[in-house]
N, C-alpha and C positions, 0 to 999 in steps of 0.2 A: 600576587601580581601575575604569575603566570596563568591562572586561571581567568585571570580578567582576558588577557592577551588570547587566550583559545577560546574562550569563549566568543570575542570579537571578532576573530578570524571566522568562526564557524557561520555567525550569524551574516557576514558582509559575505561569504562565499554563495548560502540562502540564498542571502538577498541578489544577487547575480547570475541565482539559475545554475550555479553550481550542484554538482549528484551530490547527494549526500553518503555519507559509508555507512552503511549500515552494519550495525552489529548488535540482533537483537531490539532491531529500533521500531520504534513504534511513532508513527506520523500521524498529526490529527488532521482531519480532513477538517481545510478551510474555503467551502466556497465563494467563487467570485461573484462579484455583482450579475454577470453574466450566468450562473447555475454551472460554471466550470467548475472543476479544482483538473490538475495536474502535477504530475510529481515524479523525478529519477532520482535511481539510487544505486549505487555500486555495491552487491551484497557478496559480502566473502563467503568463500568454500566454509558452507556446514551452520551456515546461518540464516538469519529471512530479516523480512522485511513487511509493516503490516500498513497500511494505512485506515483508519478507524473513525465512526461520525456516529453521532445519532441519525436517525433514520426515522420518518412518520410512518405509521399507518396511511397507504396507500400510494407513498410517494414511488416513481420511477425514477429510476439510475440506470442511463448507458454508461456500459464502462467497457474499457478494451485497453490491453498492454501488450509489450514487447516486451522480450528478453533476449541476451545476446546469447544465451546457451539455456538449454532445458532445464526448467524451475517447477517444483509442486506448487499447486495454486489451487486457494479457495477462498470463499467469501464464509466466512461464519459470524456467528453472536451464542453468547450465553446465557444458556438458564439455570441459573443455580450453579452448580462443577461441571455442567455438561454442556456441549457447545451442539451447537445446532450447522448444516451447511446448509446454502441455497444454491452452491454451487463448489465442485470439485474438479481437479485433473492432477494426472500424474505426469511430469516431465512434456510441457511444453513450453512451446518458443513463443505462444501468442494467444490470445483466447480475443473476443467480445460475446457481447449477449446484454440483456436487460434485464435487471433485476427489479422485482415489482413488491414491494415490500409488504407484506401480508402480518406481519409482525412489528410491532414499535421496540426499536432496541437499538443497542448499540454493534452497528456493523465494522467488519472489518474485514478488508481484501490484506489476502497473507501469499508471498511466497516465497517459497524456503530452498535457499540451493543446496544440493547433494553432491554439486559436481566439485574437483581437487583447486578449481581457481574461482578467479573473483566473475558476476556475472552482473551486467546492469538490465534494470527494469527503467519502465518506462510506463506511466500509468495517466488514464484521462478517463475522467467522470463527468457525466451532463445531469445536472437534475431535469 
């Protein structure tokens, strides 16, 4: 019963725009009819947070986020054990850019906090 009851809380906090905590969590990117997705998350000290999609050959993605304190941040995919980036930075507070997908795979924007408290992201994608 108790699991029903968290589970329902988690989903109706979702569904109202509430951050999510991240711990290790991994978010699948669901675009909007409009070629949106957007997404926040409160990620604790020493953890990340990834949001992940398939991706076409040739498609565009603007993407751009905030953070409330300095986060590693990259866009990778996998091939085989090895990950690939198209994009890196160490401890910032904000990035954008386009990413032009030259690869068909399954992407994912990651960032990972270092810092002793909790830090919220804030993430928006256009296809």
């Amino acid at each position: 019963m108790r699991k029903a009851v968290v589970a329902l809380a988690a989903a109706a906090a979702a569904a109202l725009g509430a951050p999510a905590r991240a711990a290790g969590h991994i978010v699948e990117i669901n675009w909007g009819p409009d070629g949106r997705f957007a997404h926040s998350a409160e990620v604790d000290a020493g953890k990340f947070v990834e949001v992940c999609g398939e991706l076409d050959l040739g498609a565009t993605i603007r993407w751009e986020f905030e953070a409330s304190a300095p986060v590693d941040f990259n866009i990778h995919y996998h091939v085989g054990k090895a990950a690939e980036f198209p994009a890196k930075q160490a401890q910032v507070s904000a990035g954008q850019d386009t990413l032009r997908v030259a690869v068909q795979e399954h992407y994912c924007w990651m960032w990972s906090n270092k810092s002793s408290g909790r830090v919220r992201v804030d993430v928006r994608l256009l296809r």
